[in-house]
N, C-alpha and C positions, 0 to 999 in steps of 0.2 A: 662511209657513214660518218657524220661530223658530230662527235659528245659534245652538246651545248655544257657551261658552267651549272646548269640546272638539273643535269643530269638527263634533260631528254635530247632525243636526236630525231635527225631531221633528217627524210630518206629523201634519194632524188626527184620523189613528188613535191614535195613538203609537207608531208604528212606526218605529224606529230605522234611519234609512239613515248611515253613517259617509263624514267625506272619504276624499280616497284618501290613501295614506302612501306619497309618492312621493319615487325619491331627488333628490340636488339637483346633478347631475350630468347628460351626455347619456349618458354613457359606462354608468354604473350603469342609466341606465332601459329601453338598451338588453338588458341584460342580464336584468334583469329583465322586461322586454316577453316574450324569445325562453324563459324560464320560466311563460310566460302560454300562450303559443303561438297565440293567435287575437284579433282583436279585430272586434268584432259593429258594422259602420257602418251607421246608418241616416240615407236623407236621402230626400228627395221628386224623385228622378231617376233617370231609367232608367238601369240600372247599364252600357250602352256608351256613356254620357256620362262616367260616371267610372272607367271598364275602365283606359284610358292609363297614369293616376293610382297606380292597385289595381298594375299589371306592376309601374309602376319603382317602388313601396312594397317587396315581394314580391320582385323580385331583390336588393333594397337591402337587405332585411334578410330573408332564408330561412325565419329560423324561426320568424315570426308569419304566421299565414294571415288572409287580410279575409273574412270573410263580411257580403257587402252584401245590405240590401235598400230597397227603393223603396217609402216611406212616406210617405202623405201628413201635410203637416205639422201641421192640427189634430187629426190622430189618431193623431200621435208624442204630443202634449202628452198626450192623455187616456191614455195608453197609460201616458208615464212618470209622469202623478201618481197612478194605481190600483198604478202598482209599488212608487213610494217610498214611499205607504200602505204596503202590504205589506211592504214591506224586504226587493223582491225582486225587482232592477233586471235586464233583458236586454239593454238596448241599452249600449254601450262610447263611439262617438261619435254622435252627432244633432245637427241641423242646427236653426236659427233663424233666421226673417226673416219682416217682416210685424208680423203680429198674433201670433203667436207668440214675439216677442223677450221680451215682459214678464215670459210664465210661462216663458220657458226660462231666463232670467236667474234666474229664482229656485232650479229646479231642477238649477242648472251647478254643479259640483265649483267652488273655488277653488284650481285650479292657480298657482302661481309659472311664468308659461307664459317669461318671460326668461331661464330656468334653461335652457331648450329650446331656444332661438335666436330667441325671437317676441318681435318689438319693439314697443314700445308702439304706435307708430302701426296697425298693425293690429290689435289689442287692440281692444273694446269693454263698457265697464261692467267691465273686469276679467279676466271670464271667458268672453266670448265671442270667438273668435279669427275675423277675418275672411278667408272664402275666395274668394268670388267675388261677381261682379254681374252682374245681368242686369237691365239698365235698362228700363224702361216705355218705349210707342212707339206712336205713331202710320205705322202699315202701309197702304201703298195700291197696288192692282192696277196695272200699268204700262198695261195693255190696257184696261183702263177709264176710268180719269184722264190726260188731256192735261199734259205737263209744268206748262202755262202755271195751268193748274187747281188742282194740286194746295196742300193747304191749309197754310198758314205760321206761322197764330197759332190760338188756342183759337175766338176770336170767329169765324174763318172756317169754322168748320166749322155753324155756326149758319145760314148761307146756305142760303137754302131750295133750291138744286139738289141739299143733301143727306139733304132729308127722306124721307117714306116709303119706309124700309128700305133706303135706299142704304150704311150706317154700321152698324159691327159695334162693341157695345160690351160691358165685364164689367160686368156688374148688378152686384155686390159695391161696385162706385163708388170702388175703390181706384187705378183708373188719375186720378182725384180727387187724389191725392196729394202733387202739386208745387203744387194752392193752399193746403192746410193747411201745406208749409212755407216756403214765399213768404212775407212778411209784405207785400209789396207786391201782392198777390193775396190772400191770405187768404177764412177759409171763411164769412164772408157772402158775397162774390163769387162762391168757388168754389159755392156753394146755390145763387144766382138765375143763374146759368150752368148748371149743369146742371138748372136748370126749364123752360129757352127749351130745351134739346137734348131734354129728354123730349118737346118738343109735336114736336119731326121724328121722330117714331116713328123712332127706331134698331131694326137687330134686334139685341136681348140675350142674352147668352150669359152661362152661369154661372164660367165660367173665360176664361182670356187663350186655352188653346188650340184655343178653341171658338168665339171672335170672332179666330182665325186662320185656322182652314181655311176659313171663305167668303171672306176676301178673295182668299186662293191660287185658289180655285175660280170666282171672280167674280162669286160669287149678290151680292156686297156692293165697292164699290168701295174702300171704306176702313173702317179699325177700328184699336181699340184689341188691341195685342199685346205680347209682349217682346222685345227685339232678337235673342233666340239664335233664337226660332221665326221671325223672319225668315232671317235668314241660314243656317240650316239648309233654309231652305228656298228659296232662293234657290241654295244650293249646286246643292241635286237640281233645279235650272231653272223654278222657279214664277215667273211675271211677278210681283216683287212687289219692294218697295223703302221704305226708311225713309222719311217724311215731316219735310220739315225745321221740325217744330214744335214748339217750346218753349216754358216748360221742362218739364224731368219730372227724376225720379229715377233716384240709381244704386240702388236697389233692393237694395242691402245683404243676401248671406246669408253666415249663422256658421257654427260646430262647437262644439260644447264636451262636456263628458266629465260626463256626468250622477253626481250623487252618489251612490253606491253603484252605481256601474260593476261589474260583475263583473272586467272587464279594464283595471286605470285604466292600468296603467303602457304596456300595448300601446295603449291610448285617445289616451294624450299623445303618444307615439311618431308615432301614425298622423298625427296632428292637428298637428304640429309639420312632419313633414314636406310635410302638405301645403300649408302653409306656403312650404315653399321654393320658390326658385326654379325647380329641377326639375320641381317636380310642375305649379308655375303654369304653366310652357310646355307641359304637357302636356296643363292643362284649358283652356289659350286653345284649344288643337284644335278643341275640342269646345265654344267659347262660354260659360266657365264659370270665366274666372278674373279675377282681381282688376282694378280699375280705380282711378282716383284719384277717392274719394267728390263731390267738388266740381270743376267745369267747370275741365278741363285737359285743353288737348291738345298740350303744347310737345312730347311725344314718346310718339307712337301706337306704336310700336315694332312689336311682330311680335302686339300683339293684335288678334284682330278686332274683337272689339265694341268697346274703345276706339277703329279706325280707322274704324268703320264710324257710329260717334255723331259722332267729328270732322270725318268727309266730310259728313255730312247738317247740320251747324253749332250741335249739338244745345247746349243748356246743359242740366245737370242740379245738384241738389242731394243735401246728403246726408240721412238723418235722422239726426240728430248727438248723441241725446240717449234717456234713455230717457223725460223727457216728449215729447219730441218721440213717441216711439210711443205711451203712454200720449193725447196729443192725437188721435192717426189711431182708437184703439179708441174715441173716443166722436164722433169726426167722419163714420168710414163709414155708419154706422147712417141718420145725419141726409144726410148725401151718395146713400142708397139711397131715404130717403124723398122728395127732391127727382126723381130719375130714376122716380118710380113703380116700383122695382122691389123694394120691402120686402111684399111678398106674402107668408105664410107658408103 
């Protein structure tokens, strides 16, 4: 996509999508948000994971309504480049993280997001505003695995008491992740590490929460998951518990206000405030709010997943860059052909 000096860009239709023209105040944007009167949120989560969030937006300001929906995130991307073809965007905020950071970074409005209250530190590449984490995890049945048992390092999981199908992993090879950004691991290791775990037949799953419900179920003693589907499920009483093996990822997702937002000024509004403080104590509820990208736990506070990584003695990393994700889009492929699981 090529930024005209005007600020608008020109997809390869020629179809004209415009920045927004927002003002440079909170005071103004508010004002103009509540003359929008709705703003269209799309993210890949079920919308009573971000309800909390939606109340105190919604009480806080009356006269913008959130209409959310739960989109998955490679079919937000395809979704918003056939729009900004067209020049005929629906979605107001949309989410990033993964393999989807490169093209959302491209398709993000460039907001002046410090005009709003949003500090650089959560900023990424500009225009992507960081909201939460849900760090990668190694999950194991308590009623299966003996304390003494349980696995501590990557190599240990290589022991053959956990071959044939005892191991729930994501084919996608993205739980792969902390040896592409380890340079003291790195992805020749990470490749002939996941070639000895292919020979222990894991069973594979297409998704993190598909190589979650067998461990909650105990077809599988241990897998690969994310830490909110643990502790979500842990809430509702499943034997199940973080594995203290490192490291892995904080797993990084954004927001940002796609260019030719129908609603930019109710977009930034929304996007700023969830941002705050506020709203972050509202999505820690629900496993969904921000963490400190690189191993820290001087003050776990009232978050779960930051307490629940620091009780388990987790290290994690950030992806701190956007080669850093540009490296992971040409490493999974090669990380899936090592696991046998690049089948078409």
């Amino acid at each position: 996509m090529t930024v005209l000096a005007t600020g608008a860009a020109l997809t390869g239709c020629g179809a004209r999508v415009e920045s927004a023209d927002l003002p440079s105040s909170m005071n103004a944007l508010v004002k103009q948000a509540a003359k929008e009167g709705e703003v269209e949120w799309s993210v890949p989560k079920p919308q009573q994971q971000m309800q909390p969030a939606i109340d105190l937006f919604e009480k806080k300001y009356p006269g913008v309504k959130v209409k959310y929906s739960n989109t998955k995130a490679p079919d937000q991307v395809s979704q918003l480049r056939m729009e900004q073809a067209a020049g005929k965007v629906s979605v107001d905020v949309a989410a990033a993280g993964g393999l989807t950071v490169v093209p959302s970074e491209d398709m993000a409005d460039d907001i002046d997001w410090s005009a709003y209250g949003i500090g650089r530190k959560n900023l990424f590449a500009r225009k992507l505003v960081y909201i939460w984490a849900v760090p990668k995890v190694w999950a194991y049945n308590t009623e299966k695995v003996k304390p003494a048992d349980v696995p501590k390092s990557w190599d240990d999981l290589l022991d053959p008491k956990w071959s044939g199908g005892k191991v729930s992993a994501e084919s996608r090879a993205s739980f792969l992740t902390p040896w592409a950004l380890d340079s003291s691991m790195g992805q020749a290791k990470a490749l002939a590490w996941a070639k000895k775990f292919a020979e222990q037949r894991p069973h594979y799953a297409p998704n993190t929460t598909q190589t979650e419900a067998p461990i909650e179920s105990g077809e599988v003693s241990l897998g690969t998951s994310l830490i909110n589907l643990v502790l979500e499920a842990k809430k509702h009483g499943s034997p199940v518990e973080v594995a203290p093996l490192s490291p892995t990822n904080a797993n990084e997702s954004y927001l940002y206000v796609p260019k030719g937002a129908p609603h930019p000024a109710a977009a930034a509004l929304l996007t700023s405030f969830l941002s705050s403080d506020a709203a972050q104590k509202a999505l820690a509820k629900t496993y969904n709010s921000r963490i400190p990208v690189g191993t820290d736990c001087s003050d776990p506070g009232e978050t779960p997943v930051l307490q629940a990584i620091c009780e388990a003695h987790l290290k994690w990393y950030p992806t701190a860059t956007l080669d850093d994700y540009n490296r992971l889009t040409s490493f999974f492929p090669e990380g899936e052909k090592a696991l046998g699981t690049n089948v078409v």
